[in-house]
N, C-alpha and C positions, 0 to 999 in steps of 0.2 A: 504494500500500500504506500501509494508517494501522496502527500501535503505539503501544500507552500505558502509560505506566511509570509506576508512583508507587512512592516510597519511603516506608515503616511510620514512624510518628514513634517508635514504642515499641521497634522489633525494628531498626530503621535498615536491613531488606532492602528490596529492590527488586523488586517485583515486576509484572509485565504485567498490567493490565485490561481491562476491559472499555467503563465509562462514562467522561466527562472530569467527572474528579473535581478538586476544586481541591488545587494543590500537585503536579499532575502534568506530565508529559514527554511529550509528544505528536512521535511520528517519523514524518513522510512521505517513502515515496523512490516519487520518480515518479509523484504521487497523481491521478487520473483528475477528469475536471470534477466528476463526482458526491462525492469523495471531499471533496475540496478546500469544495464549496456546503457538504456537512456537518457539518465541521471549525467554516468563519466563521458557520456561523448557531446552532451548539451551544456555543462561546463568546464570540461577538457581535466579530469582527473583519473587518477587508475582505478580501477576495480578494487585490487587490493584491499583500499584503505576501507572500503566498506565491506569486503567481505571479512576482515579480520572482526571485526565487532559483533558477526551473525556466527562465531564461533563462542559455544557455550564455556570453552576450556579456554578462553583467551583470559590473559591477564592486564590487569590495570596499568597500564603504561602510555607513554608519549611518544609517539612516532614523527619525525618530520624527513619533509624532503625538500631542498637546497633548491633542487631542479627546479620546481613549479608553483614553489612556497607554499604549500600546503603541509598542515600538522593537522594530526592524528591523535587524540587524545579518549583514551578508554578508562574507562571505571568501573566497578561494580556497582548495584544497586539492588537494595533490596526489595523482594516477589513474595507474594504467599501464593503458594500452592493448593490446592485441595482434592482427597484420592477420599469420596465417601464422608464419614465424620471425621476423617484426618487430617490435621490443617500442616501445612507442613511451609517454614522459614528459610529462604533459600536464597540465592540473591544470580545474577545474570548480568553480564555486559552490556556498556549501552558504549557507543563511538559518538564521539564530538568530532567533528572534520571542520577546519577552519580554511578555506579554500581560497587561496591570498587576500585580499580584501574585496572579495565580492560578494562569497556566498556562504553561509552557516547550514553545516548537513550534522543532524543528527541518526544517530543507526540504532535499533534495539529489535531483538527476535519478538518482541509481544507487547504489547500497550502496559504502559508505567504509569503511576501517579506520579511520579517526578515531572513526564515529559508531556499530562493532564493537566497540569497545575500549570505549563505554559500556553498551553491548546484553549484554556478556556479561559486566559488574561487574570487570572487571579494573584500574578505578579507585580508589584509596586516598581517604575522603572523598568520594565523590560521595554526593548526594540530590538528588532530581526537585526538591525545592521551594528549593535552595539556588541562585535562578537564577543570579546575579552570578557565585560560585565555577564553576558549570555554564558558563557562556561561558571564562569565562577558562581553565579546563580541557581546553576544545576547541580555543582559540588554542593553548597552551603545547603541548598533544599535537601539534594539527597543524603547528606548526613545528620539533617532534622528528621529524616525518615526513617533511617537507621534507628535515632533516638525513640519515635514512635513503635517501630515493630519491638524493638527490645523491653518495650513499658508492657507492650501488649503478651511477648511469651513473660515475663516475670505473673504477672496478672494468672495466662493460661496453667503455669505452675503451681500457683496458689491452689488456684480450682483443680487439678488434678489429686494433687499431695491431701487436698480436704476430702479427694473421692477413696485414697487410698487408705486414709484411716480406718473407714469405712468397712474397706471391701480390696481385697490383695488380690485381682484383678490382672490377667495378664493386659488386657486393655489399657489399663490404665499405666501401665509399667512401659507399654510399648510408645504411650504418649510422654514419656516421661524421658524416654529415649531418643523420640524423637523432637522435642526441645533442647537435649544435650546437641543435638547434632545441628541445631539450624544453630545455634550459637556459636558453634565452632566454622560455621560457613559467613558467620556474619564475621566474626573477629579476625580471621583471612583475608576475606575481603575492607573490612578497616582500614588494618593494618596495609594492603597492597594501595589504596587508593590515598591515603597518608603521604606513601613516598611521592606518588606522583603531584598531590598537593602542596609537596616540601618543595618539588622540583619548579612547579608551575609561581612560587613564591620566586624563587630568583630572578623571572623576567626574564628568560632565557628567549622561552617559546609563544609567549602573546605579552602585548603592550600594558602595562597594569598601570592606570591611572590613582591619582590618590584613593580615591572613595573604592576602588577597585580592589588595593591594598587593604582593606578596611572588613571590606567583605571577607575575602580571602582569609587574613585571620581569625574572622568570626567563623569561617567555617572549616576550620584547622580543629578551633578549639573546641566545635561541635561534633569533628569527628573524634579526637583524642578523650571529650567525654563519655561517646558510644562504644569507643576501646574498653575505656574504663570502666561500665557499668556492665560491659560484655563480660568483661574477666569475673566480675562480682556475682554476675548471675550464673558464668560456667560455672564456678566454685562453689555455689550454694546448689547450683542442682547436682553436681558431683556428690557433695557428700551426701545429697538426702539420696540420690541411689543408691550410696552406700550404706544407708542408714537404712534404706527399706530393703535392701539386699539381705543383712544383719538381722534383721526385724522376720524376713521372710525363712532364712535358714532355723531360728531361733522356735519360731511356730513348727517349722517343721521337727525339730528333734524334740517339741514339746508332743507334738500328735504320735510322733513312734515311742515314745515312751510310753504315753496315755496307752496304745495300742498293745504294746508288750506286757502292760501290767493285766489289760484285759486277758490275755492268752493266758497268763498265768494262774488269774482266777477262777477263768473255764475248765482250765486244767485241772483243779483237783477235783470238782464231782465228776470228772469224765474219767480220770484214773481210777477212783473208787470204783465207778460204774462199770471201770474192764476187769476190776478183780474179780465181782464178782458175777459176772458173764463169763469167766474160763471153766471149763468145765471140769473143773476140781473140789475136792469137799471143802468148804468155807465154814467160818460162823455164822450162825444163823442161819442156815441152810434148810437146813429143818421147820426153822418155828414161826408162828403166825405173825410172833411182832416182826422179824425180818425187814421185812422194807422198809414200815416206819423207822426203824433204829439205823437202818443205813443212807435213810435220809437224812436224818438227825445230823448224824455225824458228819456227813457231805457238806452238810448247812452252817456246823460248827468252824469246819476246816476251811472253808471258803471264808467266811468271819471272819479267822484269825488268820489267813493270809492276806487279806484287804485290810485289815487293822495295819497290818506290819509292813505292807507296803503303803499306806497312805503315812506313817508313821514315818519313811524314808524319804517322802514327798516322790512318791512315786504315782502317786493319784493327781 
């Protein structure tokens, strides 16, 4: 799917076109080989740089090329998933391409709320041709995002951990799992998109005006807070796995014991009951009270092995 946005220089709205006009915002999500040939040959870039960002294993980094002045700048961003009741924290690349000073291409395999939040003008300051401000605007949102999805699994954790007290649940254990795991996809991706925010700090690779700078920092310090609330939440749900891990082995040598004492119990009026089913001369063999009195004793003996194991804390 191709979208083009350019901003009025006179009215400062935004609006969708139709040609690639210069000064424009070019959005691909998902864009097909045809889409993509007529994106680089209407204004004159490689293939490459947008097919590198529709790779789901690409890493957050800065590409540029001398040649054609065009850079390349990837990050991740984070996605929720959903497989059923399973919500699942994941995150996906998105390409920034800054195409010399004509045209702003952004790349992403599926529609984002990062790149929603710019689709439907709910930005303070945005303009298509403002490219530098335009990058830095989509770091700083999407490490406000970060900070959101990370609020929302601590939250999700709560509600699980209250479902497990409950009820030791392989469901819930398997959610609890996969919470550890989108954390460890979020703090990855932090951390990679960090560097390239350090790098994008020096001015190397776009023009950073004061208020530019400004931003930039604020959205340093918004990712290195999402690091750091990420570590806090890997580490709290680390050990409560650990701790229902413990909790869950703990129940179980509590039930085989429970179990074994039962065997025990059964045991002795069933032993009693084979003495005197062999067909050998016994007491009582003979006489009418017989079975009462080998009830008795059955009844006594079972007593006083359930005394003396509950006595061991074996009950």
């Amino acid at each position: 799917m191709i979208k083009i946005y350019n901003t009025d220089l006179k009215s400062g709205k935004t609006e969708e076109i139709n040609d690639f006009r210069k000064g424009a915002w070019i959005n691909l999500v998902n864009p097909s080989n045809d889409e993509i040939k007529k994106v680089c040959e209407s204004i004159n870039i490689q293939e490459d740089f947008i097919r590198y960002s529709l790779d789901l294993e690409e890493k957050a980094r800065i590409d540029q090329e001398d040649d054609d002045g065009t850079t390349l700048f990837v990050v991740d961003i984070p996605i929720v998933e959903k497989d059923g009741d399973t919500v699942l924290y994941t995150t996906m690349p998105i390409g920034m391409i800054v195409v010399r000073d004509d045209f702003f291409i952004t790349v992403s395999l599926r529609k984002n709320k990062v790149i929603e939040n710019f689709e439907k003008g709910k930005t303070k300051g945005f303009a298509t041709y403002k490219k530098s401000r335009f990058i830095l605007q989509i770091l700083y949102f999407n490490s406000a995002l970060f900070l959101t999805y990370l609020k929302q699994i601590s939250k999700d954790t709560e509600i699980t951990e209250a479902k497990l007290k409950d009820s030791m649940k392989n469901k819930e254990l398997l959610k609890m799992l996969s919470l550890e795991k989108s954390l460890v996809y979020f703090s990855t991706s932090l951390k990679s998109n960090e560097v390239v925010m350090e790098k994008t700090m020096k001015g190397k690779f776009i023009k950073l005006y004061e208020e530019d700078e400004d931003l930039l920092e604020d959205a340093i310090i918004e990712n290195k807070q999402a690091i750091e609330m990420g570590k806090i939440y890997s580490d709290i749900l680390s050990g409560t796995m650990d701790a229902y891990a413990s909790l869950i082995s703990n129940n179980l040598n509590v039930v085989m014991k429970f179990l074994a004492s039962i065997t025990l119990v059964i045991a002795v009026p069933t032993m009693i009951s084979s003495f005197w089913g062999m067909n050998l001369k016994l007491p009582f063999e003979g006489s009418s009270i017989g079975f009462p009195v080998i009830i008795t004793v059955s009844v006594v003996l079972t007593l006083l092995v359930s005394w003396w194991l509950k006595k061991r804390d074996m009950f």
